[in-house]
C-alpha positions in Angstrom: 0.0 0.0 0.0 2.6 2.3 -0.5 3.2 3.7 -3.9 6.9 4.0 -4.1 6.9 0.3 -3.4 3.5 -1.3 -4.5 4.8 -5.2 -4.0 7.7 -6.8 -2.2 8.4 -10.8 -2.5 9.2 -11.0 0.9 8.5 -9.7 4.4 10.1 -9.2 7.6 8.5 -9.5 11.1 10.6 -8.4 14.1 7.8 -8.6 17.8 5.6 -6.7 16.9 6.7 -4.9 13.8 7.5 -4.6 10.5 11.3 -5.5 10.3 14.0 -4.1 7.5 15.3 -0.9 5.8 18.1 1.3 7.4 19.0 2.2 11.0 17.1 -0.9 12.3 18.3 -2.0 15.9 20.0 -5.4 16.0 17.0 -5.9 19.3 14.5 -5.4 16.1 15.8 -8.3 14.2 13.4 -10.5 12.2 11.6 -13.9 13.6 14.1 -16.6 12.4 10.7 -18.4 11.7 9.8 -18.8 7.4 6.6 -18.6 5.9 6.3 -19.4 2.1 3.4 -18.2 1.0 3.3 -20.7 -2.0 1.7 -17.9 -4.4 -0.9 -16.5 -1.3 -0.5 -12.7 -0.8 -0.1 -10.4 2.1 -2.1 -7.2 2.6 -2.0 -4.7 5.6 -5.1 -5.5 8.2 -8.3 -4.7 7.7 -10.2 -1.8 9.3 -13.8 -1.3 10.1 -14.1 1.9 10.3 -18.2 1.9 11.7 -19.4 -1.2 13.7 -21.5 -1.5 16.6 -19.6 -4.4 17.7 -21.2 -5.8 20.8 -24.7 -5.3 19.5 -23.5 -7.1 16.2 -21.7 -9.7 18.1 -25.1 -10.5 20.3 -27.2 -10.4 16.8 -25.5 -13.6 16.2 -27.3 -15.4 18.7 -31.0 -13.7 17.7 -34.1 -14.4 15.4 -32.9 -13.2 11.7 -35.3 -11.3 10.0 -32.6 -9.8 7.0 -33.3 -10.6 3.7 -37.2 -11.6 4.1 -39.4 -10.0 0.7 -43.1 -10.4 3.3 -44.7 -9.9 6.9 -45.4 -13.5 6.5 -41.6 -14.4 6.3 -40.5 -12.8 8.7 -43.3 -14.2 11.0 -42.4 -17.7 9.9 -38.8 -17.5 11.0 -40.1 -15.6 14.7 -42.6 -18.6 14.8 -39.4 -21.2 14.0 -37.4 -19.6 17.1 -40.3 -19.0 19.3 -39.6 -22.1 21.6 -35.9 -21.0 22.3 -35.0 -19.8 25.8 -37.7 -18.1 28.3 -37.2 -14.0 28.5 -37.8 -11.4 25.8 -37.4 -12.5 22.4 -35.1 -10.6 20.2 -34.7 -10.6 16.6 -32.8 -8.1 14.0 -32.9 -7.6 10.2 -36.8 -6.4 9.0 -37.0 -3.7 6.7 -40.8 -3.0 5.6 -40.0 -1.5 2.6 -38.4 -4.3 1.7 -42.0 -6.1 2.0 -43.0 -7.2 -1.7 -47.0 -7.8 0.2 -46.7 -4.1 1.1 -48.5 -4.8 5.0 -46.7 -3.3 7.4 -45.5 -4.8 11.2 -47.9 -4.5 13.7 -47.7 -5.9 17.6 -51.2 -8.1 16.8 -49.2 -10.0 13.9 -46.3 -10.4 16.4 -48.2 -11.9 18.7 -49.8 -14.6 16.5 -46.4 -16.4 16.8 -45.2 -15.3 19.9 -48.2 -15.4 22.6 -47.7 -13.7 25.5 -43.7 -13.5 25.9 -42.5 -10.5 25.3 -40.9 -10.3 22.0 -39.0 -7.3 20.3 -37.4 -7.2 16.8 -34.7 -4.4 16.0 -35.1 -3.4 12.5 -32.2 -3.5 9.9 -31.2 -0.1 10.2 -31.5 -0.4 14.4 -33.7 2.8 14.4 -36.9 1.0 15.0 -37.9 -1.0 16.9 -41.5 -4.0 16.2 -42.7 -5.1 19.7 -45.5 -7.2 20.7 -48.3 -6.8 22.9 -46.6 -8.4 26.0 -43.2 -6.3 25.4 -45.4 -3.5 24.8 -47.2 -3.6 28.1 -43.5 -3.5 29.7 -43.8 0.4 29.5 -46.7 1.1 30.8 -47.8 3.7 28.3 -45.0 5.7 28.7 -43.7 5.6 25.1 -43.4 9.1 23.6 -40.0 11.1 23.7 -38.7 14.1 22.2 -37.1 13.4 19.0 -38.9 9.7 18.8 -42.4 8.5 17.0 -44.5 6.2 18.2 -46.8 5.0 15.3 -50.4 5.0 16.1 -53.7 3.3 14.8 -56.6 5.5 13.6 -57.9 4.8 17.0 -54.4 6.6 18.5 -53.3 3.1 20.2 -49.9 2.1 19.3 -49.1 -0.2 16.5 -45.6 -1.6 18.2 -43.5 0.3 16.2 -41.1 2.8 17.8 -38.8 4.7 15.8 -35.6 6.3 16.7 -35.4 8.4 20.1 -38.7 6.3 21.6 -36.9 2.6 20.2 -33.7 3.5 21.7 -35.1 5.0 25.2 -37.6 1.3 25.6 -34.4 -0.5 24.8 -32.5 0.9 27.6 -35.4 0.6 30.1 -36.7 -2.7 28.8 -34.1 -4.4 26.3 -30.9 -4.4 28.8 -28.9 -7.0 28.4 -26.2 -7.8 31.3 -22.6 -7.5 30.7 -21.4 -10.9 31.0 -23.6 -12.1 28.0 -22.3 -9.3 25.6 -18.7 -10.2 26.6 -19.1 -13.8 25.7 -20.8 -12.8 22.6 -17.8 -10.5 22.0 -15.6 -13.6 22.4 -17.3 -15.6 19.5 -17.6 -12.0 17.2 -13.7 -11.7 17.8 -12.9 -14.7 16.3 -15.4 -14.4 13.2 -14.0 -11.0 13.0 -10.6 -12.3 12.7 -11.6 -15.1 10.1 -12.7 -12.3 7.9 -9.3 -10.2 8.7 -10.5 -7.5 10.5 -7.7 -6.3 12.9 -8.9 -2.9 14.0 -12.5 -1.1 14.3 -14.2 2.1 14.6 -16.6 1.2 17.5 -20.1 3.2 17.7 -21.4 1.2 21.1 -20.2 3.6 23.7 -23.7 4.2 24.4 -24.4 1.2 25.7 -20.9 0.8 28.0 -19.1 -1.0 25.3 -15.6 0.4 26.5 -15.9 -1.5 29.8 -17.0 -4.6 28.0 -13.4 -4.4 25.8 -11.3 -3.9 28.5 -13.2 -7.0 30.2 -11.9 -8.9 27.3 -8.5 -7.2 27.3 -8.0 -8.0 30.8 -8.9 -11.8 30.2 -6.2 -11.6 27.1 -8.7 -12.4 24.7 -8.7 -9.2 22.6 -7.4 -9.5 19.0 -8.2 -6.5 17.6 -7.2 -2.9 17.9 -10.2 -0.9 18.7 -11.1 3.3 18.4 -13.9 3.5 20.7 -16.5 6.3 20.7 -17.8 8.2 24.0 -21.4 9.8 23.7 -21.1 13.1 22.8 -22.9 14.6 26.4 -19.9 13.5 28.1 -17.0 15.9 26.7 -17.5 18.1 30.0 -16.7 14.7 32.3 -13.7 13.5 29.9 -12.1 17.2 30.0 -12.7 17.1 34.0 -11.1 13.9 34.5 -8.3 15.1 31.8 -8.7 12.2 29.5 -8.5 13.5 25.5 -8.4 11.5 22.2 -6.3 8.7 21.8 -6.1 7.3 25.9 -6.1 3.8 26.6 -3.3 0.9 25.7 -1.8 -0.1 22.5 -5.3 -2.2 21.6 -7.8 -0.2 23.5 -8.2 3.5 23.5 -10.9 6.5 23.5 -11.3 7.7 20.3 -13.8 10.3 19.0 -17.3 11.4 20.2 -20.6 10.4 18.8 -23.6 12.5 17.7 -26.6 12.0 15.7 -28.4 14.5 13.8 -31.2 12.2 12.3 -32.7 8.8 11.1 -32.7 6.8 8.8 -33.7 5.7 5.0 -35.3 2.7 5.8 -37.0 4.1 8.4 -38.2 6.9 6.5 -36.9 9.4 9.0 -33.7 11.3 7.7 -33.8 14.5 8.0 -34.7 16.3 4.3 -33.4 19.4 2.7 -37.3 19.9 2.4 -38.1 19.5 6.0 -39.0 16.3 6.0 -37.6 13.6 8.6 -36.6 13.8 12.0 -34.0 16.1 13.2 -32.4 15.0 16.1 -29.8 17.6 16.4 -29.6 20.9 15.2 -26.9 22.5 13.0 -26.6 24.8 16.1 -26.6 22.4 18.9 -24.0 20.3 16.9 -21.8 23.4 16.7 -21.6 23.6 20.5 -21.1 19.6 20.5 -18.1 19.9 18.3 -16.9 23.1 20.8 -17.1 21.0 23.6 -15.4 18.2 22.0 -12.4 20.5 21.2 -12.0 21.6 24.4 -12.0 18.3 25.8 -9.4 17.3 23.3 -11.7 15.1 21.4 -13.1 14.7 17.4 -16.7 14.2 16.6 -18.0 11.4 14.5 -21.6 12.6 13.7 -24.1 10.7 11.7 -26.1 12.8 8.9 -27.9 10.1 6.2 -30.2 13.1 4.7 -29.2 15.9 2.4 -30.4 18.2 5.3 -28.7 16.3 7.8 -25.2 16.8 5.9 -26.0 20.1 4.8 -26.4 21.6 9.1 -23.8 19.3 9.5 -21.0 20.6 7.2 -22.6 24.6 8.3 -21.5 23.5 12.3 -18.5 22.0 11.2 -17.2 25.3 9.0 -18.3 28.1 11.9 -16.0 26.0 14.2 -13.4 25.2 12.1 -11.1 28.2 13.8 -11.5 26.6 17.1 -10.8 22.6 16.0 -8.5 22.4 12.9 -5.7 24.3 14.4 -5.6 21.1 17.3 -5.7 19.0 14.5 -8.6 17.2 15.3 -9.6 14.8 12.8 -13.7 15.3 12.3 -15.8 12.6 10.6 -19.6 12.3 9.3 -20.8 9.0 9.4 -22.9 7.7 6.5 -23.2 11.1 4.5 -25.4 8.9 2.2 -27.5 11.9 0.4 -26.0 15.2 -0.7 -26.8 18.2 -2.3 -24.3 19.0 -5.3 -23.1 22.1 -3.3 -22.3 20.2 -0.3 -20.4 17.0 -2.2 -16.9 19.4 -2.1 -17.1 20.7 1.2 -15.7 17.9 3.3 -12.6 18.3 1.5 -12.4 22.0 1.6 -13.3 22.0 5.6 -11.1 18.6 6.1 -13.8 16.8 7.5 -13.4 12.4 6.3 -16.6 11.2 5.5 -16.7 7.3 6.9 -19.1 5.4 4.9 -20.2 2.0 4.1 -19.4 0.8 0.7 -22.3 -2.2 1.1 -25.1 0.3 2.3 -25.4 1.5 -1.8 -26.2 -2.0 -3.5 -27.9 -2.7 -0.4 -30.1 0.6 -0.3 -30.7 0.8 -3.9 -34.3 -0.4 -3.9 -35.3 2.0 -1.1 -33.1 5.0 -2.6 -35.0 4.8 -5.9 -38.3 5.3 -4.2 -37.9 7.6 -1.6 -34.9 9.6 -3.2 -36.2 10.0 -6.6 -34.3 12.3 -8.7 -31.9 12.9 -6.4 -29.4 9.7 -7.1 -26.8 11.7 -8.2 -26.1 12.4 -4.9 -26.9 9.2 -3.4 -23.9 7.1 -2.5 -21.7 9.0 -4.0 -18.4 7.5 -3.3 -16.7 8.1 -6.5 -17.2 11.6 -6.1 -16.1 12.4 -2.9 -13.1 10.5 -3.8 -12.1 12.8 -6.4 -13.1 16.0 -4.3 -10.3 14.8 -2.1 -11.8 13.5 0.7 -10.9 11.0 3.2 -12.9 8.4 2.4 -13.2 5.6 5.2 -14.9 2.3 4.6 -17.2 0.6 7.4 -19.7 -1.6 7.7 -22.4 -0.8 9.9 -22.7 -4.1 11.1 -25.7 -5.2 12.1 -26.8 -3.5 9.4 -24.4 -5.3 7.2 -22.4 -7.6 8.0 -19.0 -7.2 9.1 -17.0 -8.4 6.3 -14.4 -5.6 5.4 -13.7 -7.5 1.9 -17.8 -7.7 1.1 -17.5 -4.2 1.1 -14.4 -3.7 -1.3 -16.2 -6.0 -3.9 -19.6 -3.6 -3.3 -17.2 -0.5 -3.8 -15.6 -1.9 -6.9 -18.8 -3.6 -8.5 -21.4 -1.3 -6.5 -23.7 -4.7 -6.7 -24.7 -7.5 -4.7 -26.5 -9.5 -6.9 -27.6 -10.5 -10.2 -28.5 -6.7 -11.6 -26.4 -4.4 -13.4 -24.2 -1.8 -10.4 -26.5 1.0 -9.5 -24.6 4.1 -10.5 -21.8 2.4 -12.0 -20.0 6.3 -12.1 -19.7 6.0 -8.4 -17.9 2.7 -8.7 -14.2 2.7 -6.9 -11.1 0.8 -7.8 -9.7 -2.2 -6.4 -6.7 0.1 -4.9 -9.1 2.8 -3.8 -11.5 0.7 -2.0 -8.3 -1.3 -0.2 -7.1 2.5 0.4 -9.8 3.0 2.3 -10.6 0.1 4.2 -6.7 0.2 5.3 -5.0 3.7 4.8 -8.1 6.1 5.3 -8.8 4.3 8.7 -5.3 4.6 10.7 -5.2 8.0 9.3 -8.3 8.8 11.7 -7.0 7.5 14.6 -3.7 9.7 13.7 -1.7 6.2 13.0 -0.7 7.3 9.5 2.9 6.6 9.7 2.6 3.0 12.2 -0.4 1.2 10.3 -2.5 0.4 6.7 0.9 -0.1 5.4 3.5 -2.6 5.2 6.6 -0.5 5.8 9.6 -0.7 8.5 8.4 0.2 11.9 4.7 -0.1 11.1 2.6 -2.4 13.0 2.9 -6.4 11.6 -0.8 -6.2 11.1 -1.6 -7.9 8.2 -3.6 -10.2 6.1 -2.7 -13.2 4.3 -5.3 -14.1 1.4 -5.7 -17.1 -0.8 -4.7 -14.8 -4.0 -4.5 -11.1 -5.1 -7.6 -9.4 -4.7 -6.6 -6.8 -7.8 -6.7 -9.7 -9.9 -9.6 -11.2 -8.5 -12.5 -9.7 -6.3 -13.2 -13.0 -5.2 -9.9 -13.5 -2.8 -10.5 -15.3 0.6 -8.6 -14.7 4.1 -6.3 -17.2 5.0 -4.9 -15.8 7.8 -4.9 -12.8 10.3 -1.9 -11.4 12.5 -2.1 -8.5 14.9 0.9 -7.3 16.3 3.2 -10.1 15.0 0.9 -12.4 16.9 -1.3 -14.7 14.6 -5.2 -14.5 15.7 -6.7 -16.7 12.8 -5.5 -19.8 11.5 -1.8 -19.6 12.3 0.5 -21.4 9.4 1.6 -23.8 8.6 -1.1 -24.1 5.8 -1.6 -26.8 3.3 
């Protein structure tokens, strides 16, 4: 991944290090150990740059509702589960729109199949949230929030479906889930993660006390990634108290970058609009102070905008603090930016504000973009574009949403398809080399590791990926292997 020195026939591990070059110390010396490859290739790790890791690791283990085209699918695969373990059923994956029947989720159809046990389904974009009657009756009525929506019948009784602010604030009163069963999810996540060679991630679960949860597993010396983890944005003023800025923690753990949203969703039909439509869950003024505060704690902000409004407030906060946060070189990020308006495309560049997206989201999206964005698609997605603008462009996957598969997403970057069809806005398509640029370079450059990792090169990190050929000759390459600090964490050699 460097361009002065594209390949190299062999490489040199010293610890936990790339070895070689001048004015290496004879304590650096490379591993006497040899590994022929026998025609496999080496590329640097693989970064998720947005994951929600121990709510994706804990989907594992729950009803799977992606993928189904009716209400009447995704009831028959609830009914198939509904005689697991006592407790709330969960379940992940429904999208409505994605509903060929066109009926809609409603608590009575989830309790055909699941009777009185509470049951709650999360849908694919994780900003609603399909109940049942029994999981409904666990609030007592109290359901409405600022910033949420509770859908209603014509009779004004709820449906069971809660959408952002409302979905998230029943999970947290109703949905917890103890620590112990998200670490030993998180154990079983790790080492799919590393089968797929993931060695570092962007995590967006610091809402839910995912920090403590890694350095449980760091502690037990079961951690086997590197992970940037985010802090909710309302707790700057404790982090700048307690003197703890951007970039604390241990070699494989640190505090990274606060969150903030300022709307929905596509699927859920709730992203905030350059028409007004949408929710707006944070104003282009209130993220303005957020991103003060952050700066004064010492901190970046990752904030999600999906809508063309959403960006556009974003980008307007962004530039009227600018003075205060690029001089501390504070390296801001907008997560998702998946609709812009064609004046807003070049600003992240000019202002030097990455845009970390998820090259799967556009072949996965297109259906739903196409009906609600009509017209707009130009702006939809637009990888390609912001590439050329200049942008840091950092590749995620959003898993749940997708799943976390860092090389899924290079082939949806390149191909900008996930099936049968034709790419959708095949002008927005990426090269092999830019898509590996960002899924390797673009992410160590947020977490201001530009000259240690996404690179094979002396000194850097020996994080790296064996795979079963060379990806720019074939999309289809496999992992083979995974190391993290010169320590193998997936199928150590040798290899047949």
């Amino acid at each position: 991944m460097d361009p002065q020195i594209p390949r190299q026939r062999a490489l040199a591990v010293a610890g936990e290090r790339i070895a070689g070059g001048v004015g290496v110390h004879e304590t650096a010396l490379a591993s006497p150990d040899v590994v022929d490859l026998r025609g496999r290739v080496v590329v640097p790790g693989l970064s998720d740059s947005h994951v929600h890791f121990p709510t994706w690791a804990l989907a594992q283990t729950e009803v799977k509702l992606d993928g189904c085209t009716s209400l009447n699918e995704a009831l028959a695969r609830i009914a198939s589960a509904s005689g697991a373990a006592a407790g709330v059923m969960r379940g992940y994956g429904w999208r409505s729109g994605d509903w060929a029947d066109g009926e809609q989720p409603t608590a009575a159809r989830l309790d055909e199949v699941t009777g009185d046990r509470p049951a709650a389904m999360v849908a694919k974009d994780y900003h609603s949230l399909w109940l049942n009657s029994a999981a409904l009756a666990l609030a007592g009525g109290d359901l409405e929030v600022e910033g949420g929506i509770v859908e209603r019948d014509v009779g004004g009784q709820p449906t069971g479906v809660l959408r952002e602010e409302a979905a998230w604030r029943f999970k947290e009163r109703h949905l917890a889930v103890p620590a112990d069963v998200y670490v030993e999810a998180m154990r079983a996540g790790l080492r799919i993660a590393s089968s797929r060679g993931v060695t570092s991630v962007h995590d967006k679960d610091g809402w839910l006390g995912a920090l403590a949860l890694w350095q449980r597993l760091e502690r037990m010396g079961l951690l086997t990634l590197r992970v940037w983890q985010s802090i909710p944005a309302d707790l700057a003023g404790e982090l700048r108290e307690l003197g703890i800025a951007s970039g604390f923690g241990s070699p494989l753990l640190r505090i990274g970058y606060l969150k903030a949203f300022m709307d929905g969703t596509l699927g859920s039909g709730t992203a905030w609009m350059l028409d007004g439509s949408g929710v707006r869950l944070t104003s282009g003024e209130e993220l303005a102070e957020i991103v003060l505060a952050g700066a004064r704690a010492g901190f970046p902000v990752a904030v999600h905008a999906i809508g063309d409004g959403a960006n556009h407030e974003a980008l307007d906060a962004f530039e009227r603090t600018r003075p205060v946060w690029a001089p501390l070189g504070l390296r801001q990020r907008v997560e998702h930016a998946q609709l812009l308006a064609a004046a807003d495309l070049p600003r992240f560049a000019a202002l030097g504000v990455a845009c970390s997206v998820q090259f799967s989201h556009a072949p996965s999206d297109r259906d739903l973009a196409d009906r609600f964005w009509a017209g707009k698609g130009e702006g939809a997605y637009a990888y390609r574009s912001l590439w050329d603008s200049g942008v840091v462009l950092a590749n995620g996957s959003d898993a749940p949403i997708e799943e976390l598969d860092p090389l899924a997403g290079v082939r949806a970057a390149v191909r900008r398809t996930i099936d049968s069809r034709a790419g959708w806005h095949p002008e927005q398509a990426l090269t092999v080399q830019q898509a590996f640029e960002a899924t390797t370079l673009a992410p160590a450059w947020l977490t201001g590791d530009e000259r240690s990792r996404g690179r094979l090169l002396p000194g850097y990190a020996a994080d790296l990926v064996v795979l079963d050929r060379d990806p720019w000759d074939d999309l289809e390459a496999e992992v083979v292997a995974t190391m993290v600090a010169g320590r193998w964490v997936h199928n150590p050699p040798p290899w047949d």
